[in-house]
C-alpha positions in Angstrom: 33.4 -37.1 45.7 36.1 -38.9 47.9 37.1 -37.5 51.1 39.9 -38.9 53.0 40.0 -38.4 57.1 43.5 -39.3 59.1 43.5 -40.2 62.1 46.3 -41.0 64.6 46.5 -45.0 66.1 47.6 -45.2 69.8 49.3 -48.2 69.9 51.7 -50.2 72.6 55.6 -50.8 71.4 54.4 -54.8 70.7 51.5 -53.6 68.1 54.0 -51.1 66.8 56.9 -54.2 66.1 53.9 -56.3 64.6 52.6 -53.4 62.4 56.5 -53.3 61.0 56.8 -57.0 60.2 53.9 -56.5 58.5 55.0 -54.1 56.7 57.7 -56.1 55.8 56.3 -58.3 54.2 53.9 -56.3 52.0 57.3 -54.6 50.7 59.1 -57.9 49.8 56.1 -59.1 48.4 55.3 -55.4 46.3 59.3 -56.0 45.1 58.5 -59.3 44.1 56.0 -58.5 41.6 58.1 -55.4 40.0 60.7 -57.7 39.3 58.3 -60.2 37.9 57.3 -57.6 35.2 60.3 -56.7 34.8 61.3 -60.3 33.5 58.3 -60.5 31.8 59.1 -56.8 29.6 62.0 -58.3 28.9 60.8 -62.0 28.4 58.0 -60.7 25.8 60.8 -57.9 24.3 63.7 -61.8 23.1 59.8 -63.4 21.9 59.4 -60.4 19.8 62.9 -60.4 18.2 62.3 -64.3 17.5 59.0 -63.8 15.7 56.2 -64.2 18.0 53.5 -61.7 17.4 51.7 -61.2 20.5 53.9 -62.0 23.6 51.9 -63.1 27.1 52.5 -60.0 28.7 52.2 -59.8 33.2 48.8 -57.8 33.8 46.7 -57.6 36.8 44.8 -60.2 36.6 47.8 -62.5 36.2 49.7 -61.2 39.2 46.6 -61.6 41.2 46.6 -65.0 40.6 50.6 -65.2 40.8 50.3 -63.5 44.5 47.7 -66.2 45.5 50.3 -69.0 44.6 53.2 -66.7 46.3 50.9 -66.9 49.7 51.3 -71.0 49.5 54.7 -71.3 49.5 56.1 -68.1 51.7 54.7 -68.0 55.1 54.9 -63.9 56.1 53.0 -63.6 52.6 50.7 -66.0 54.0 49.7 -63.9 56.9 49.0 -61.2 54.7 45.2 -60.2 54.2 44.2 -61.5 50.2 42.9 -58.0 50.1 46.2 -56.6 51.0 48.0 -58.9 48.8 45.9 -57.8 45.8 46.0 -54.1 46.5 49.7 -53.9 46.2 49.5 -56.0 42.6 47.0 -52.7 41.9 49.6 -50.3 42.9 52.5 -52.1 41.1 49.8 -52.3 37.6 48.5 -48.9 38.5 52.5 -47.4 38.3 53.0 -49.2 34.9 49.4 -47.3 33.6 51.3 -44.1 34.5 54.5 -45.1 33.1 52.5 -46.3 29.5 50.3 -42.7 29.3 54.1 -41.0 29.8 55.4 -42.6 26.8 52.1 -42.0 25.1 52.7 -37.9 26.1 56.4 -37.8 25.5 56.7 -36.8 29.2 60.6 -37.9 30.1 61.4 -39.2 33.7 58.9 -41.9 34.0 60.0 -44.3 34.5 58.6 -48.4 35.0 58.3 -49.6 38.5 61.3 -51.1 40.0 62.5 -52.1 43.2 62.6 -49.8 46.1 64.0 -49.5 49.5 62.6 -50.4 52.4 62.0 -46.7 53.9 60.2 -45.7 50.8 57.9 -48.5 51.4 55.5 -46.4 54.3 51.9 -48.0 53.7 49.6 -51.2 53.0 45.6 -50.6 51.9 42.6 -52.9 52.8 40.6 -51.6 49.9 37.0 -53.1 51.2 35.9 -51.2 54.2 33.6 -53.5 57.0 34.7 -57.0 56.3 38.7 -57.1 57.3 38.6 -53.7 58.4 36.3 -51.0 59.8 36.0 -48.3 62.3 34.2 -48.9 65.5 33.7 -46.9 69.1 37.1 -45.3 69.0 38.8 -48.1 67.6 40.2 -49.8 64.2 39.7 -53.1 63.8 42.6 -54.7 60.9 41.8 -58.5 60.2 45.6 -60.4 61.7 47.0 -57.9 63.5 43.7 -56.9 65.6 41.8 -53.6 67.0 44.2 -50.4 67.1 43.4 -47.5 69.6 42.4 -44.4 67.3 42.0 -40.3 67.8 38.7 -39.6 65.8 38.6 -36.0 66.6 36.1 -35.8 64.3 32.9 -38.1 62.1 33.7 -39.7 59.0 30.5 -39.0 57.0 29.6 -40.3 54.0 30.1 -44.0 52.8 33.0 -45.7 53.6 35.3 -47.2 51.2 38.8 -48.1 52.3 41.3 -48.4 55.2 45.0 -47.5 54.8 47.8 -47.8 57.3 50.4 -45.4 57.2 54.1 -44.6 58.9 54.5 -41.2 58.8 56.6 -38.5 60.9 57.3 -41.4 63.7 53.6 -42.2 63.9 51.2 -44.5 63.0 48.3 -43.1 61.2 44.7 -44.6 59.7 43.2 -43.1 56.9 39.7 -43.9 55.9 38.5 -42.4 52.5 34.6 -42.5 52.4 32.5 -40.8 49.6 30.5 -38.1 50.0 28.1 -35.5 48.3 29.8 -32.3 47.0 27.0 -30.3 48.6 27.6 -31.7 52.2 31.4 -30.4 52.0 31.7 -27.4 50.4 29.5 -24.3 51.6 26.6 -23.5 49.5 26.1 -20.0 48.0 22.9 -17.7 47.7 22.2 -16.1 45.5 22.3 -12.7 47.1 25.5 -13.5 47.4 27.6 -10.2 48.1 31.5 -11.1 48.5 33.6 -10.0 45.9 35.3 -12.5 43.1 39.5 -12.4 44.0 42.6 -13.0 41.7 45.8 -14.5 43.6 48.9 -14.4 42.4 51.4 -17.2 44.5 54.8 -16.5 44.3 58.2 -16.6 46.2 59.0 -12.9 48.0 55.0 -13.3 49.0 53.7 -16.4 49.3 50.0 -15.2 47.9 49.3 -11.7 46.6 45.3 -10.6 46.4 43.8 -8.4 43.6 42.5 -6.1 46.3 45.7 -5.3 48.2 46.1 -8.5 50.7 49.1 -10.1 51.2 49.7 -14.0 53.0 53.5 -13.9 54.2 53.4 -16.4 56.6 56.6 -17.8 58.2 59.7 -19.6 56.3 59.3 -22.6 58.4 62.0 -24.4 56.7 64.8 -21.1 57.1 63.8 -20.4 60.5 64.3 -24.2 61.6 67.8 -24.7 59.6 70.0 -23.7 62.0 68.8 -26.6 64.3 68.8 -28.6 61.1 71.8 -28.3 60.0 73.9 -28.9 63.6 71.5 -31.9 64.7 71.9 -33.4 60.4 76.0 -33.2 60.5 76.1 -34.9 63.5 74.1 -37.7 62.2 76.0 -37.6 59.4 79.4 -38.2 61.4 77.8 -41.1 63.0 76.9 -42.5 59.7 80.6 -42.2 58.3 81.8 -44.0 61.9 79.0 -46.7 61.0 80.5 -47.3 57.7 84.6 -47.2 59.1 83.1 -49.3 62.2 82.1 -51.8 59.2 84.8 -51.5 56.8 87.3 -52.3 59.7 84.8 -55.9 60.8 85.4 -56.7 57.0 88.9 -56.6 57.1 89.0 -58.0 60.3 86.9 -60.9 59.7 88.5 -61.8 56.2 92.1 -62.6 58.0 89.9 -65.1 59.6 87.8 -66.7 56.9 84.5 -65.2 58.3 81.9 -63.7 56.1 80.7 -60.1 56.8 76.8 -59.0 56.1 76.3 -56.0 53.9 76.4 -52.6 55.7 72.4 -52.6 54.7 71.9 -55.9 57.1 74.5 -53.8 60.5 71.8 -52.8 62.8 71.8 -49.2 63.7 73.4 -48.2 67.5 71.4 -46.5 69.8 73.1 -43.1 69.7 72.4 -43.1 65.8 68.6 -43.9 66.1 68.2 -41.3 68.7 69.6 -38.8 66.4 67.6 -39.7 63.1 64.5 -39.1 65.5 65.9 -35.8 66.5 66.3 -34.8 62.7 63.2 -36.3 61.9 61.0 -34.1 64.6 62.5 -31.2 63.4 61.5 -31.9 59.6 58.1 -33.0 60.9 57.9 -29.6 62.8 58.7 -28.0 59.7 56.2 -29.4 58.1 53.4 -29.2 60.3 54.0 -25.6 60.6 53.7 -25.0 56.8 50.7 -26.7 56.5 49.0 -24.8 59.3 49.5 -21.8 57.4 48.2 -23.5 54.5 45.4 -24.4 55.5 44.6 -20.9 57.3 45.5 -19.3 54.4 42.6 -21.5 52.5 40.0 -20.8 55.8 40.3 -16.7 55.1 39.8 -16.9 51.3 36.7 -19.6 51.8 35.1 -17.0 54.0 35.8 -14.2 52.9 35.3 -13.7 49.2 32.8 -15.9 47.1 35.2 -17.3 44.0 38.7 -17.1 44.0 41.1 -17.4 40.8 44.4 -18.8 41.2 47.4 -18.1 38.5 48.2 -21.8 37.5 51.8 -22.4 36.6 54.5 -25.2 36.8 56.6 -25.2 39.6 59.5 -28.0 38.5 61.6 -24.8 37.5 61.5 -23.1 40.4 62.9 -27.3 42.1 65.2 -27.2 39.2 66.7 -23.9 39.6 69.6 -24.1 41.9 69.2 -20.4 43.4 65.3 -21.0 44.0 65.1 -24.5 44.8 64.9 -24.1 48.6 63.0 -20.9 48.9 60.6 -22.8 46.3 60.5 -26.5 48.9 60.0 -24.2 51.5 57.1 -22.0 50.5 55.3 -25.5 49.3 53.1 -23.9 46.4 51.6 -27.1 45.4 50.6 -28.2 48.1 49.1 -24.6 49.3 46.9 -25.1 45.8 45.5 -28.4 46.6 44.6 -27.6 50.4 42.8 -24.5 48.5 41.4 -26.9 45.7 39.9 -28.9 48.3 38.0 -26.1 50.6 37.1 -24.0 48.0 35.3 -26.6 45.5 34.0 -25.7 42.6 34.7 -21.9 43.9 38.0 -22.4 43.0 39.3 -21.0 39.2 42.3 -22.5 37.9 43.6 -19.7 35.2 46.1 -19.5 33.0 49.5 -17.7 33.7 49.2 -15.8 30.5 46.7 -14.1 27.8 47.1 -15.1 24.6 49.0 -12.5 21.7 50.0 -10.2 24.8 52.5 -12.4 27.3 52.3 -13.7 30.4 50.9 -12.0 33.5 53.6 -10.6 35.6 55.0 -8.9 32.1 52.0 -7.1 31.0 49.4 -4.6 32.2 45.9 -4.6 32.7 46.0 -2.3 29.8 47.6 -5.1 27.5 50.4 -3.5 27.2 53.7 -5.0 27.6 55.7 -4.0 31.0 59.2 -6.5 30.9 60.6 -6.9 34.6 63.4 -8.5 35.9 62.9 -11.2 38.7 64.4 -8.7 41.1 61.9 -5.5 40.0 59.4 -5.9 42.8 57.8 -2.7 41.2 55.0 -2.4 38.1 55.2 0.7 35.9 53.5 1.0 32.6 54.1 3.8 30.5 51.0 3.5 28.8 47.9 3.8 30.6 50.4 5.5 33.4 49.7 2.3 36.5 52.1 2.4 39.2 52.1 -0.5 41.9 53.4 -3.4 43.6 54.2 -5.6 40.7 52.3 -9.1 42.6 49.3 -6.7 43.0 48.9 -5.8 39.2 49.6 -9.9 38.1 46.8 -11.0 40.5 44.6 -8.4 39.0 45.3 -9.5 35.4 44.3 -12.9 36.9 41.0 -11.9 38.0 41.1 -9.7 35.2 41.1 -13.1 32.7 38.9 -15.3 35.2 35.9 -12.6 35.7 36.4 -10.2 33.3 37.1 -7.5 36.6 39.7 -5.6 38.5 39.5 -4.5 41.7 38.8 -0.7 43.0 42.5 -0.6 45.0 44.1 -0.2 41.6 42.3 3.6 41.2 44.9 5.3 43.5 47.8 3.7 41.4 46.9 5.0 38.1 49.0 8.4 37.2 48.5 10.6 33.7 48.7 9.0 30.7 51.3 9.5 28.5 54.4 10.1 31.1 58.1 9.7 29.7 60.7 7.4 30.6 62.1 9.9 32.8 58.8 10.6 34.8 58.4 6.3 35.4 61.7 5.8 36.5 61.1 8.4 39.5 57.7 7.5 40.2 59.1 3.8 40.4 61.9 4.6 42.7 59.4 7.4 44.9 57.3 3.9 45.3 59.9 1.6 45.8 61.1 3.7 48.9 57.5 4.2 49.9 56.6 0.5 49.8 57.8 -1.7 52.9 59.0 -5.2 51.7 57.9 -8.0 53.4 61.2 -9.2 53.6 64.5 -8.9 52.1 65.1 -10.4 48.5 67.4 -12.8 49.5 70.3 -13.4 46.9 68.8 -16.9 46.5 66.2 -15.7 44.5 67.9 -12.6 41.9 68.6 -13.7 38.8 72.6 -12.6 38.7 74.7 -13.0 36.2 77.1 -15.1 37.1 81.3 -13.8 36.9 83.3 -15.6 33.9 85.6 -18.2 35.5 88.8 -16.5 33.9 87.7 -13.2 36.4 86.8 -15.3 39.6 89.6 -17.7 40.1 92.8 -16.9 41.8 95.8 -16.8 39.7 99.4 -17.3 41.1 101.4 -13.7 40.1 105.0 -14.6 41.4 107.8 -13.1 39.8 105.6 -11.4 37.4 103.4 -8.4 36.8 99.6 -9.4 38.1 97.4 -9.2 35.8 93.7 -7.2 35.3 92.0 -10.2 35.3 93.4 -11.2 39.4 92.0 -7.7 40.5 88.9 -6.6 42.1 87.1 -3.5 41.2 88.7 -1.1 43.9 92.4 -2.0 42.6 91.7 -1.9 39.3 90.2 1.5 39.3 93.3 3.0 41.5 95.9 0.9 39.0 93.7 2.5 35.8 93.8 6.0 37.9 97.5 5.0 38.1 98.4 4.7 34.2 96.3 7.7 33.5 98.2 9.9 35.9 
């Protein structure tokens, strides 16, 4: 399997300048061959209408040769490694693979690759390790741009296959992805085994809810930084809008005199405005540091603590799509707390489905298979049925090992009640255990599912010179004004 190992390159402000031209060119060069296929789609699309059966359409092949004739005529493509020059015809051939099997799914918002911008652009790949690069006594070598100054904290086992340079977070980072055997990364299991199987449940009040009782909560990194975020962002923000007046003024300006202005993409940034995007930026990157520690602690416990763990898998573009959730959702980083687990865990690791099949999905039923609806904001589970009272991310990760193993765990015995209670008897148990249970946290407004007021009832109507109407009123003056009429 294919490890990858990141490590962070010291490097001088010089190398730093050089390792930017570089990438420079690699981005020019990667928006050259997008636009060449874009041509060519529409090149092949005109043969088509005019007959021609089978149209020479761009592939890799071709723009491997196409970047070798590129190199003889432009001189910063020239400097680039032939390697380098042929990995970024892969990535630009690999993107139209993804964009082909899209169309092939009917999955929408796929689109071809096109031309990006420059600070999208964060990375180039030597993809043969120990010719033009390798790693070597605490240094990188990278054939034309020479050895790099590297942190290996740790070994890179296994066998080598390929060097990428990133920018990331202000910092130049090397990552090395080697392969290696499955059984010399992931612990191995005996078979007197005794840790217990665990169903999770990841969600948004609690960021991971265990089928015996355990609860991860660990800080909002992204909420407890936006204060900071949001002073040190509108002040960049102002300097932007004075960088564009600043510009707009030199255009007008310099047209009275018959000069030509460059684009507001080609005005160097000031001082003051690059000192500020690195202040925003270190506060993001703190952010997301943070999180990932978590993350990966989170991942460290369940490894060692329990032998298999199953993991409710769900799709989290509505959560990104919902306005109310999206930054609770961006915050908590689900995904990426999955793959961190995914890749400590192994084969230990159970995706399982987020429903049964004939009964409904987990946070809406009970282990008994009955049906229990909820709204988003009922936090607690109470089945009428087989009589189960609990915290309602306790029961859904037990109907998730419930599904993966075929068990639940013992912290559900002290929940059950009599079978058969009524309506009446449910609703007090479920508000004697609401007041008995200690949130986490508040349930922000972020994250109920209100109905929103009619926009008749919510705007502000002007009432002069005439009688105001129900519809301008709140609550409280309504009421007295009903009270009123009655009297």
């Amino acid at each position: 399997m294919a490890r990858s190992y990141r490590f962070r390159l010291d490097v001088s402000p010089e190398q730093s300048v050089k390792l930017h031209a570089y990438l420079d060119s690699c981005h020019a060069l990667r928006n050259r061959l997008a636009a060449d296929r874009l041509h060519n789609r529409d090149w092949c699309k005109e043969q088509k209408r005019q007959g021609v059966e089978k149209p020479q359409y761009l592939n890799r092949s071709t723009q491997y040769e196409a970047v070798s004739l590129y190199a003889q005529t432009n001189e910063p493509w020239s400097n680039l490694h032939s390697q380098v020059r042929q990995n970024i015809a892969c990535r630009v051939d690999e993107g139209y693979k993804r964009f082909f099997d899209a169309r092939k799914e009917g999955r929408p918002n796929v689109s071809p690759p096109k031309e990006i911008e420059r600070k999208k652009y964060r990375s180039f790949t030597f993809p043969q390790y120990g010719t033009a690069s390798f790693l070597r006594k605490g240094k990188v070598y990278l054939s034309g741009l020479g050895e790099f100054a590297v942190r290996d904290h740790r070994k890179v086992h296994g066998l080598k296959k390929t060097v990428t340079v990133k920018w990331m977070h202000g910092h130049w980072w090397v990552v090395i992805v080697a392969m290696v055997q499955a059984k010399d990364v992931f612990e191995a299991i005996p078979a007197n085994d005794t840790r217990l199987n665990v169903g999770c449940d990841p969600g948004l009040t609690t960021l991971l809810a265990t089928s015996h009782g355990e609860t991860f909560d660990p800080p909002r990194a992204l909420k407890d930084a936006q204060k900071q975020l949001a002073s040190a962002q509108k002040k960049m923000s102002r300097q932007f809008e004075m960088r564009k007046k600043l510009h707009a003024e030199l255009v007008i300006s310099n047209r009275a005199s018959g000069v030509k202005t460059p684009p507001l993409r080609e005005t160097p940034y000031s001082k003051r405005l690059k000192s500020q995007i690195t202040v925003v930026a270190k506060l993001h990157t703190r952010v997301f540091n943070v999180r990932d520690y978590h993350h990966k602690k989170i991942a460290s416990v369940l490894a060692s603590k329990y032998n298999k763990v199953a993991v409710e898998e769900h799709g989290l573009n509505f959560m990104i799509r919902n306005s109310r959730l999206a930054k609770s959702a961006s915050d908590r980083a689900i995904g990426g707390m999955k793959l961190l687990m995914q890749s400590k865990l192994g084969d230990r690791y159970i995706k399982t489905p987020n429903q049964r099949p004939g009964i409904g999905g987990n946070s809406q039923s009970c282990i008994c298979e009955a049906t229990v609806k909820k709204e988003l904001q009922e936090r607690t589970h109470a089945c009428p049925s087989c009589g189960l009272i609990a915290d309602r991310d306790h029961v859904s990760a037990n109907v998730v090992q419930l599904i993966a193993f075929g068990t639940t765990s013992d912290s559900l015995a002290s929940h059950y009640g009599c079978p058969g209670r009524t309506s009446s008897d449910v609703e007090s148990a479920k508000d004697t255990l609401a007041k008995a249970i200690v949130p986490s946290r508040k349930v922000s407004a972020l994250e109920r599912s209100v109905k929103r007021r009619s926009f008749a009832s919510s705007r502000r109507r002007n009432t002069a010179g005439g009688k105001p109407t129900a519809e301008g009123k709140t609550g409280r003056h309504l009421q007295a004004s009903i009270a009123g009429v009655a009297t």
